[in-house]
PyMOL Python script that loads the backbone (N, CA, C, O; Angstrom):
from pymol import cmd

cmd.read_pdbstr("""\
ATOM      1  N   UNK A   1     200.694 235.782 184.174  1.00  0.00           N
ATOM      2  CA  UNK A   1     201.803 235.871 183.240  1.00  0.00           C
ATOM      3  C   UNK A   1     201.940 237.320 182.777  1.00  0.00           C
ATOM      4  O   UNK A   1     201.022 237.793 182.107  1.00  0.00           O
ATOM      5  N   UNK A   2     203.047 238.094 183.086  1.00  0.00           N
ATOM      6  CA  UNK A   2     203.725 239.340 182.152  1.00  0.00           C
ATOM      7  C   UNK A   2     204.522 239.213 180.922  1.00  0.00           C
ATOM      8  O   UNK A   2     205.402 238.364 181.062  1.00  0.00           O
ATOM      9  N   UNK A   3     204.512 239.671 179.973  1.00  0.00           N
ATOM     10  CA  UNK A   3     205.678 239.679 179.171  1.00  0.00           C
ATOM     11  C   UNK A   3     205.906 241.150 178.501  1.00  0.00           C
ATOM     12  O   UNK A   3     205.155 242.098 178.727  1.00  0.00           O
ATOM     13  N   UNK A   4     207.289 241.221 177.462  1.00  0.00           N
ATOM     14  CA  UNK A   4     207.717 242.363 177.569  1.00  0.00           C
ATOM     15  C   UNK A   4     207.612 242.294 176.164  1.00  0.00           C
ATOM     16  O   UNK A   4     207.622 241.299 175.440  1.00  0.00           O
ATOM     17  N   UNK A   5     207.485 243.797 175.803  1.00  0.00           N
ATOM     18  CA  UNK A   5     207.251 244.185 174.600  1.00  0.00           C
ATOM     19  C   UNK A   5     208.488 245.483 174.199  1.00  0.00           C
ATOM     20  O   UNK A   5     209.079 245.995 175.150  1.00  0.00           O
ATOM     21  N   UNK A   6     208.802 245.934 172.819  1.00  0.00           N
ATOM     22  CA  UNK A   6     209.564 247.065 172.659  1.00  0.00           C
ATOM     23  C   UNK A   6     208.600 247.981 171.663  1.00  0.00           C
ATOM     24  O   UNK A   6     207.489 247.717 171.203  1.00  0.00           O
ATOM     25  N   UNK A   7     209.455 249.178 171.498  1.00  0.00           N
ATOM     26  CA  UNK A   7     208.394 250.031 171.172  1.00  0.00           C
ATOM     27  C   UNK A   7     209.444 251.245 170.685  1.00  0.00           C
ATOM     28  O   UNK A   7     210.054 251.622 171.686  1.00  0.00           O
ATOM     29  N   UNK A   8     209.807 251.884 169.660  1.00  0.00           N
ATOM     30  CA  UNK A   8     210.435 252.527 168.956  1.00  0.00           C
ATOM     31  C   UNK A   8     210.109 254.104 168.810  1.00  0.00           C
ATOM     32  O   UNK A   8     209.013 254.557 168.480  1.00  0.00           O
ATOM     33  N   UNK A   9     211.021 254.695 169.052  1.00  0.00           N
ATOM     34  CA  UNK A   9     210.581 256.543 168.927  1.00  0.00           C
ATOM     35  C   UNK A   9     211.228 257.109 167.595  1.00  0.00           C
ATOM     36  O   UNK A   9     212.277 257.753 167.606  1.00  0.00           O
ATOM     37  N   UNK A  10     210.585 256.842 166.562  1.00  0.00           N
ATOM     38  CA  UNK A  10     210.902 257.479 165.049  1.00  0.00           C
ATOM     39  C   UNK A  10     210.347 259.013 164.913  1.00  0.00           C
ATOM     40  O   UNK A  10     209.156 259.225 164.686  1.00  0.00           O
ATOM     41  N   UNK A  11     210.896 259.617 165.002  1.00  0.00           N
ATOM     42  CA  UNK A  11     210.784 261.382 165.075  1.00  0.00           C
ATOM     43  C   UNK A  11     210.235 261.820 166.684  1.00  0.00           C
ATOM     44  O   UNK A  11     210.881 261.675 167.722  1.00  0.00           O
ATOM     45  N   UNK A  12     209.090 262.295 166.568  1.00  0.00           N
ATOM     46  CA  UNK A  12     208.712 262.482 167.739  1.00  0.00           C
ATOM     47  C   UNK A  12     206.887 261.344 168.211  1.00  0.00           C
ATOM     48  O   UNK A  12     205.927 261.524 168.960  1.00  0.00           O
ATOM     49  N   UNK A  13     207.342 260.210 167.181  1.00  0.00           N
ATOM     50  CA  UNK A  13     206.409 259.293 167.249  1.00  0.00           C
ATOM     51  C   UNK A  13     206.575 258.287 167.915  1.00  0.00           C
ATOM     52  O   UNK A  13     207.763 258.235 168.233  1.00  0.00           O
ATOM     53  N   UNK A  14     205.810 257.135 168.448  1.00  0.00           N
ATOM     54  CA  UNK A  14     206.173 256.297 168.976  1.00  0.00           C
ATOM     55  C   UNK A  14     205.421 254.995 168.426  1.00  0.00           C
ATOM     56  O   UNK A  14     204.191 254.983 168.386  1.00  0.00           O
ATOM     57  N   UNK A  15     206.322 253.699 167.927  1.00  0.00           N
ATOM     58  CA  UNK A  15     205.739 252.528 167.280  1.00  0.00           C
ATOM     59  C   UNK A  15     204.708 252.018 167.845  1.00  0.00           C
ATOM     60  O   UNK A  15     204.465 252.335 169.009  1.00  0.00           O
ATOM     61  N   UNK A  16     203.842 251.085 167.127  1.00  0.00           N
ATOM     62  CA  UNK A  16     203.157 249.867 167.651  1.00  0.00           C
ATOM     63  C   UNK A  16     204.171 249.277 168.857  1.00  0.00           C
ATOM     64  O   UNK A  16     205.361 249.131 168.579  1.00  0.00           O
ATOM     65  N   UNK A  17     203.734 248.977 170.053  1.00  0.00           N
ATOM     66  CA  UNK A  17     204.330 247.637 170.613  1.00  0.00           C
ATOM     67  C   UNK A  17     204.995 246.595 170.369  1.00  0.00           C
ATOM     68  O   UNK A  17     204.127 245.794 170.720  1.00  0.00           O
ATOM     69  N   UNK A  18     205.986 245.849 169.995  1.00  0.00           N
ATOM     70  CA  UNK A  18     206.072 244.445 169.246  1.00  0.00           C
ATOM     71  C   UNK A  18     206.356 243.600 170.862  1.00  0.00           C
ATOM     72  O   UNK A  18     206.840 244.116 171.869  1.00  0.00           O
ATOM     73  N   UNK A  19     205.762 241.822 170.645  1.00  0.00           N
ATOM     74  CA  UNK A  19     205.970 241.672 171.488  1.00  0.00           C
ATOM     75  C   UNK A  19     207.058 240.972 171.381  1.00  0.00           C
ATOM     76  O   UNK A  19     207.348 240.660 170.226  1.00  0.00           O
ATOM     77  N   UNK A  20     208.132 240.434 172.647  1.00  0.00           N
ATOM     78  CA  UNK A  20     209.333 240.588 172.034  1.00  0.00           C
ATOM     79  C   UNK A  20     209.508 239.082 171.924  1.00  0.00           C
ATOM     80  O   UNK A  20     210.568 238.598 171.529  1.00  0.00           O
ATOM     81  N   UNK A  21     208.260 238.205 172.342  1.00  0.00           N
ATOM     82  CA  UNK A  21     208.578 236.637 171.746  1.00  0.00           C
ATOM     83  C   UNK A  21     208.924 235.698 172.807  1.00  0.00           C
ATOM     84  O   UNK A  21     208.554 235.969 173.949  1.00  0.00           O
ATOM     85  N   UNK A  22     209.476 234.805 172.620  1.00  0.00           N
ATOM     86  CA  UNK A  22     210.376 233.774 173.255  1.00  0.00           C
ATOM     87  C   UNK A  22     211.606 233.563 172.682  1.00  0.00           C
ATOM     88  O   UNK A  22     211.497 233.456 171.460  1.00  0.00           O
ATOM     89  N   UNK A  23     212.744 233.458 173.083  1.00  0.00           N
ATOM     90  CA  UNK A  23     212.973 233.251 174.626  1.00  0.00           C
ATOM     91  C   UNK A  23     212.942 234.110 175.617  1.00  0.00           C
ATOM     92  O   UNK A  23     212.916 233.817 176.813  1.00  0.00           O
ATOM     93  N   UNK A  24     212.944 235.286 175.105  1.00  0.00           N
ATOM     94  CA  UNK A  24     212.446 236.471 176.247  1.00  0.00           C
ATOM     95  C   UNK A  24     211.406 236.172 177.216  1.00  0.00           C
ATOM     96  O   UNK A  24     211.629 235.883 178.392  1.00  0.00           O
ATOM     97  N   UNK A  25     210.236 236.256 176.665  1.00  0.00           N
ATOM     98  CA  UNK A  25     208.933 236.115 176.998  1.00  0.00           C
ATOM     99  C   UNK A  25     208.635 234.470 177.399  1.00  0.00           C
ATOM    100  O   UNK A  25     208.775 233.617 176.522  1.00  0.00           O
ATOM    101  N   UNK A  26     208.364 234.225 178.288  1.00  0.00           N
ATOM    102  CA  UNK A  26     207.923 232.428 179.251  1.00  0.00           C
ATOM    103  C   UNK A  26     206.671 232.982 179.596  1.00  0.00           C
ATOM    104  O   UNK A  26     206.101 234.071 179.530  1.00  0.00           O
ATOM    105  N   UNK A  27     206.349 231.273 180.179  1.00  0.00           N
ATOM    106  CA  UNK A  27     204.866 231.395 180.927  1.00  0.00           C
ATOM    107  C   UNK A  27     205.147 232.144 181.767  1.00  0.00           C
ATOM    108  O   UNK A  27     204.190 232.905 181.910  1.00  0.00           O
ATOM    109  N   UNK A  28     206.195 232.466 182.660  1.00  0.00           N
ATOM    110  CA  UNK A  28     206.315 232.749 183.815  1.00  0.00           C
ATOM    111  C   UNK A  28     205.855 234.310 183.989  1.00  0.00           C
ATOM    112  O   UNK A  28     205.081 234.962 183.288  1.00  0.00           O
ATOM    113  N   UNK A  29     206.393 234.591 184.845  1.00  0.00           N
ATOM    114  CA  UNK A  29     206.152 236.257 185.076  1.00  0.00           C
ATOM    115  C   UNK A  29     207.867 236.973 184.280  1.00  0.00           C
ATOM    116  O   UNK A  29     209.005 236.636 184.608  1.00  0.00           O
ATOM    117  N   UNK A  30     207.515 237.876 183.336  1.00  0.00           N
ATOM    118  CA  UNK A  30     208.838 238.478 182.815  1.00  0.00           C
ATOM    119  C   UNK A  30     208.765 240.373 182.881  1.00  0.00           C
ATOM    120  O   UNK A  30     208.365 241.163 182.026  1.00  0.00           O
ATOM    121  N   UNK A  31     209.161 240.543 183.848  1.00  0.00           N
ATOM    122  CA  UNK A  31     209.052 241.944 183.986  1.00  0.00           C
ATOM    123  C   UNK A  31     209.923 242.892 184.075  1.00  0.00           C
ATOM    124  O   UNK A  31     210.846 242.529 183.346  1.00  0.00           O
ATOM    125  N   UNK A  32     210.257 244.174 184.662  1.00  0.00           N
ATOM    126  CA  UNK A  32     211.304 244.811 184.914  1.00  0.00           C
ATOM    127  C   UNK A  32     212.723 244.930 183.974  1.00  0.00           C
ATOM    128  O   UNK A  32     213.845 244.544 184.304  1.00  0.00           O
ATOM    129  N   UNK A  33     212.438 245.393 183.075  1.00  0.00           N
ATOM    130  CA  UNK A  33     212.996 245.393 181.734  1.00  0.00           C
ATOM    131  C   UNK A  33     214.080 246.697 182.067  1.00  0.00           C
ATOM    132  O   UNK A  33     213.721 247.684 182.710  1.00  0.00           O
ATOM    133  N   UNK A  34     215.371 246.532 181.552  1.00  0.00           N
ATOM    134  CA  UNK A  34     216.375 247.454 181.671  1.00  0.00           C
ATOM    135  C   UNK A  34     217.491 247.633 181.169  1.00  0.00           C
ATOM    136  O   UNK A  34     218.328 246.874 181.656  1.00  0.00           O
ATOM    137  N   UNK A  35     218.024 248.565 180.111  1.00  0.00           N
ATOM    138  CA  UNK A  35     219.220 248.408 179.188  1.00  0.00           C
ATOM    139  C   UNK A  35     220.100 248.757 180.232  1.00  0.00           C
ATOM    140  O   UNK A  35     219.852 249.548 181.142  1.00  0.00           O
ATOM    141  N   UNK A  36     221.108 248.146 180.057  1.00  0.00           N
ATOM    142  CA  UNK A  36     222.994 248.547 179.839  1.00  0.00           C
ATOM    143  C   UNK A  36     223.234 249.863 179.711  1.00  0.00           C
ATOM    144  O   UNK A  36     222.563 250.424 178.845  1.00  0.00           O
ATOM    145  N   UNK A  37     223.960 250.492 180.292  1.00  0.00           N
ATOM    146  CA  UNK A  37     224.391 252.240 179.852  1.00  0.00           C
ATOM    147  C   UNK A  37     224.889 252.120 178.525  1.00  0.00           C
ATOM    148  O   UNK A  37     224.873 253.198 177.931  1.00  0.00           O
ATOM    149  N   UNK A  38     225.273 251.275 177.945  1.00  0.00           N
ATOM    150  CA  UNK A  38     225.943 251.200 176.477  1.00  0.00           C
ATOM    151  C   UNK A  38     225.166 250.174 175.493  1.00  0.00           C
ATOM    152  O   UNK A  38     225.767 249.593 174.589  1.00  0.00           O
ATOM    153  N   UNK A  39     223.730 249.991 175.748  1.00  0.00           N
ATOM    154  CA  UNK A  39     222.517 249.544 174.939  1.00  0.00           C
ATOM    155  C   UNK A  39     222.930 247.722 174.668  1.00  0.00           C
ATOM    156  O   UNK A  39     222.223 247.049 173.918  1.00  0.00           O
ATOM    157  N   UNK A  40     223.933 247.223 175.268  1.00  0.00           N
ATOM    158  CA  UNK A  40     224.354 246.383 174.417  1.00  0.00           C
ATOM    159  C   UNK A  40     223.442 245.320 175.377  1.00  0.00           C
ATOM    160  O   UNK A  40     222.753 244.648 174.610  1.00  0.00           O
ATOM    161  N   UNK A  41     223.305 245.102 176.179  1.00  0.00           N
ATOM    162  CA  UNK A  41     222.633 244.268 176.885  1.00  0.00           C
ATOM    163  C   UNK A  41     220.934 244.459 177.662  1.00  0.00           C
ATOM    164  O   UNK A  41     220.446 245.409 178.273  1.00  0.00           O
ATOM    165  N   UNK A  42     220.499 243.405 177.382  1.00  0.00           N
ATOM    166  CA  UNK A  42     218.909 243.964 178.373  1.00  0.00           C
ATOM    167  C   UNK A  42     218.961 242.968 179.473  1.00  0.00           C
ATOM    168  O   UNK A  42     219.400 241.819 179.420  1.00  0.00           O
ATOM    169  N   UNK A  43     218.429 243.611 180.499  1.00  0.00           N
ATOM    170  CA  UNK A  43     218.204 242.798 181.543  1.00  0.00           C
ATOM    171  C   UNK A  43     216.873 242.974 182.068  1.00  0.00           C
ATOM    172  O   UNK A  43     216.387 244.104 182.112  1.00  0.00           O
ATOM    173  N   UNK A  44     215.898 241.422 182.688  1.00  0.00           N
ATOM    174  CA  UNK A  44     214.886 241.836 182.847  1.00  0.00           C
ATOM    175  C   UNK A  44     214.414 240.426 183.959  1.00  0.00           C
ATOM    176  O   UNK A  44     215.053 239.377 183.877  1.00  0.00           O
ATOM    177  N   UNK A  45     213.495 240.538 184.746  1.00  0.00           N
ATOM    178  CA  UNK A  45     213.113 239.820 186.037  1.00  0.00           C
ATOM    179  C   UNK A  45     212.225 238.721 185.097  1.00  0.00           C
ATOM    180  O   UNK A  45     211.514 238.983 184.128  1.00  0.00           O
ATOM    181  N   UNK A  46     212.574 237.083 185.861  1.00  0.00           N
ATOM    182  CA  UNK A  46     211.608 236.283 185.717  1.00  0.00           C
ATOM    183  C   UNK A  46     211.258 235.583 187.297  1.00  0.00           C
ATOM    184  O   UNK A  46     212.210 235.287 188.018  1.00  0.00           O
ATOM    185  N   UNK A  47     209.656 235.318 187.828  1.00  0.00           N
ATOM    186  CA  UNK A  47     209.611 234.761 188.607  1.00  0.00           C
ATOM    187  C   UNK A  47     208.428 233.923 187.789  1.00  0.00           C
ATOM    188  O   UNK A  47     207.782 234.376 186.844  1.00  0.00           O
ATOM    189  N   UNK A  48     208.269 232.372 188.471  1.00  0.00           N
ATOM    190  CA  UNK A  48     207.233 231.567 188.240  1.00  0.00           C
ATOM    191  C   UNK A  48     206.348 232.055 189.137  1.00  0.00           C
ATOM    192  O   UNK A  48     205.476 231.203 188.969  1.00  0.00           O
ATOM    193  N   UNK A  49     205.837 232.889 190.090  1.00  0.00           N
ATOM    194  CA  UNK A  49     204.498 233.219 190.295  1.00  0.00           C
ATOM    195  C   UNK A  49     204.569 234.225 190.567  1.00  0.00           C
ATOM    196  O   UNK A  49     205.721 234.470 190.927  1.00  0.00           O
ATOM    197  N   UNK A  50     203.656 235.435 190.637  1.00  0.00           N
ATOM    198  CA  UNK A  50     203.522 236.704 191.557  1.00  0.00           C
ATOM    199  C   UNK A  50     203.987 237.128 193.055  1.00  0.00           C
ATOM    200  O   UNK A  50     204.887 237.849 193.485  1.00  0.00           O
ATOM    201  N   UNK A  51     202.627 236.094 193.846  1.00  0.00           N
ATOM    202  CA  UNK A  51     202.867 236.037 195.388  1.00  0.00           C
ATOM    203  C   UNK A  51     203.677 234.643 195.602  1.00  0.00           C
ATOM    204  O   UNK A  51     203.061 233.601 195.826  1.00  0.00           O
ATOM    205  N   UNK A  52     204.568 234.669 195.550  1.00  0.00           N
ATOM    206  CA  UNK A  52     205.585 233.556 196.302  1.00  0.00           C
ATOM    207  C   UNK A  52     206.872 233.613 196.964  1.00  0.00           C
ATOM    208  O   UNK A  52     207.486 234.675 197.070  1.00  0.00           O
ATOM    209  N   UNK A  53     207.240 232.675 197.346  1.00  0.00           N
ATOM    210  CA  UNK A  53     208.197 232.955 198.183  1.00  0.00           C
ATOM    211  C   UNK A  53     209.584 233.118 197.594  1.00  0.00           C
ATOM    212  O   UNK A  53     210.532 233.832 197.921  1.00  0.00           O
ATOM    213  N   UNK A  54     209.335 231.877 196.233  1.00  0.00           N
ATOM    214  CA  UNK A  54     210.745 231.770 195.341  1.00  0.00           C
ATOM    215  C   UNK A  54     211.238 232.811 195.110  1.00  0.00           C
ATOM    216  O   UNK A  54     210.405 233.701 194.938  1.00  0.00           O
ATOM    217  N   UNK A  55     212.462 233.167 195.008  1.00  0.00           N
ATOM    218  CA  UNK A  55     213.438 234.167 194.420  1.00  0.00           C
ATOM    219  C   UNK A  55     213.179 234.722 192.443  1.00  0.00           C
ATOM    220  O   UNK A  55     213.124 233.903 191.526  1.00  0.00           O
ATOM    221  N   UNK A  56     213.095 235.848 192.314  1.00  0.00           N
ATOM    222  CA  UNK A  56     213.261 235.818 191.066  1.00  0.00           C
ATOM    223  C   UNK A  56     214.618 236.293 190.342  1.00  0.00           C
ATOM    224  O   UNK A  56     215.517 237.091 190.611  1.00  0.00           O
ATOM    225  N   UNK A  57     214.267 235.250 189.104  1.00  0.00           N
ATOM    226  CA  UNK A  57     215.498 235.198 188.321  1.00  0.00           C
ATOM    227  C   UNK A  57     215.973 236.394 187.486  1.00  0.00           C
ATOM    228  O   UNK A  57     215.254 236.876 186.610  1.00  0.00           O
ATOM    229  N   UNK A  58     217.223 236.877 187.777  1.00  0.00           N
ATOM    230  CA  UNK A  58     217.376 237.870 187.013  1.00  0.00           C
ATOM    231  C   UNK A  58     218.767 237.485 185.230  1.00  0.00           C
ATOM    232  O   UNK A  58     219.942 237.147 185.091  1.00  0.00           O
ATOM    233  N   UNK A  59     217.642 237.818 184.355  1.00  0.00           N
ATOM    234  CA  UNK A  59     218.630 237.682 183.582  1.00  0.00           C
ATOM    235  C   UNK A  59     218.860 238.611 182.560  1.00  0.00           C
ATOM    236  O   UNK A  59     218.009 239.456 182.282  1.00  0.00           O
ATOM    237  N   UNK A  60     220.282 238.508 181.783  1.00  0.00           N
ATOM    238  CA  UNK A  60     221.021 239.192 180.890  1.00  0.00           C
ATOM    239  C   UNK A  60     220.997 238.840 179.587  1.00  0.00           C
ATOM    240  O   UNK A  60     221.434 237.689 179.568  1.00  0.00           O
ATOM    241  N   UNK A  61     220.690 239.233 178.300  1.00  0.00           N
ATOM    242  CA  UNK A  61     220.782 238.863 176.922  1.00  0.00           C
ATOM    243  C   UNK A  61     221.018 240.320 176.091  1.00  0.00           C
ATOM    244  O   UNK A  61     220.636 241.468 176.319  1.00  0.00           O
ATOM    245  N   UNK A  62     221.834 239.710 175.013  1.00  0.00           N
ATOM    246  CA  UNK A  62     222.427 240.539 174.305  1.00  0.00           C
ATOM    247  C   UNK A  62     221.489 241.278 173.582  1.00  0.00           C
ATOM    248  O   UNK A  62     220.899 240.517 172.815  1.00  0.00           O
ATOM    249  N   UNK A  63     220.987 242.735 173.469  1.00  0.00           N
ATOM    250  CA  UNK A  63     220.212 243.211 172.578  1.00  0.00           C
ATOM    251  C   UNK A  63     220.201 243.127 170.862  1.00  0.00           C
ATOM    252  O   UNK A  63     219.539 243.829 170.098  1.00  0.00           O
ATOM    253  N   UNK A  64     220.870 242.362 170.625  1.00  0.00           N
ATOM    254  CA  UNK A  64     221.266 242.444 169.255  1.00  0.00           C
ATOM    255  C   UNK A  64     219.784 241.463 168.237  1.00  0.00           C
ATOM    256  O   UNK A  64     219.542 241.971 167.142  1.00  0.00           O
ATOM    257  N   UNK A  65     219.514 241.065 168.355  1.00  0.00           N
ATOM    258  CA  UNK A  65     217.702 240.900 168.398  1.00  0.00           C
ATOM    259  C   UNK A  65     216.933 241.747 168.451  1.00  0.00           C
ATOM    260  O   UNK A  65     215.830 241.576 167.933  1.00  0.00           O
ATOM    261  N   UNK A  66     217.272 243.018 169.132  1.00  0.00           N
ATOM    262  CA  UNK A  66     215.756 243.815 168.980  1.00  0.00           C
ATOM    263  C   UNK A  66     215.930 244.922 167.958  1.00  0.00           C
ATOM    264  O   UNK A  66     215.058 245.748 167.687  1.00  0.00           O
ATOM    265  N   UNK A  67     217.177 244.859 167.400  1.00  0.00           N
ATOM    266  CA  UNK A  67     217.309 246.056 165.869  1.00  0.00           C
ATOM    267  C   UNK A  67     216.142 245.531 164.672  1.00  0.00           C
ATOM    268  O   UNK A  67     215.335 246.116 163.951  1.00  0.00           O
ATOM    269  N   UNK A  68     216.402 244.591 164.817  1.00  0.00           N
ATOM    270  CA  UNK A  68     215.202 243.585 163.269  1.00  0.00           C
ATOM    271  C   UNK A  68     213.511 243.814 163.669  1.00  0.00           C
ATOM    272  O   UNK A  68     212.564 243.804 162.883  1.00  0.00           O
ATOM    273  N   UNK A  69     213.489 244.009 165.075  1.00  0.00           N
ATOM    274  CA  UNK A  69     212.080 244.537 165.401  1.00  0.00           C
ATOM    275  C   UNK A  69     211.640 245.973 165.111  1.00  0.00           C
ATOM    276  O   UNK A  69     210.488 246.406 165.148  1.00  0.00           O
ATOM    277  N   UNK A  70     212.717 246.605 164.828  1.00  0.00           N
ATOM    278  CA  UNK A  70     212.257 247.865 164.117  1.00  0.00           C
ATOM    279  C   UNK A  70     211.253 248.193 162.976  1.00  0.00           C
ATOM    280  O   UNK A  70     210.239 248.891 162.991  1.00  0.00           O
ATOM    281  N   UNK A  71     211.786 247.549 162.083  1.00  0.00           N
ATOM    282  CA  UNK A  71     211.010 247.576 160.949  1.00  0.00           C
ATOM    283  C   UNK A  71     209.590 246.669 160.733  1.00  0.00           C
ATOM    284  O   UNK A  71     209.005 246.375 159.690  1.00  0.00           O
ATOM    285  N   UNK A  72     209.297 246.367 162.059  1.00  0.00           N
ATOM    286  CA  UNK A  72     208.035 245.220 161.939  1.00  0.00           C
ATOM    287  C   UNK A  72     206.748 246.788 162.709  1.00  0.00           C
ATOM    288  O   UNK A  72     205.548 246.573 162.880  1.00  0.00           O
TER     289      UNK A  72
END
""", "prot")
cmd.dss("prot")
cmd.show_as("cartoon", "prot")
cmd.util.cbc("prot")
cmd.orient("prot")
């Protein structure tokens, strides 16, 4: 299992990790994390195993959830 975390650059510092939860985060494998040229969307890979044959799922969710992780 992978999951994805965010992580904030306040001056020339960089936050704790937060992890970013569920529904983001599954048992599955959640990797390959990637904004939108215009921040508004993240997109990021789910497969149910590592080595397999299945296809992995690629999906889209609105970033508007990860502003409130700032301040944690």
């Amino acid at each position: 299992m992978r999951v994805l975390f965010v992580s904030f650059q306040i001056e020339s510092v960089w936050t704790e990790p937060t992890n970013l939860g569920s529904p983001i985060n599954s048992e599955d494998w959640d990797i390959h994390p990637s904004e939108s040229q215009d921040d508004r969307y993240l997109f990021f890979t789910r497969r149910e195993a590592w080595h397999t044959a299945e296809d992995s799922d690629i999906h889209r969710v609105s970033t508007d959830f990860i502003e409130p992780l700032r301040g944690r």
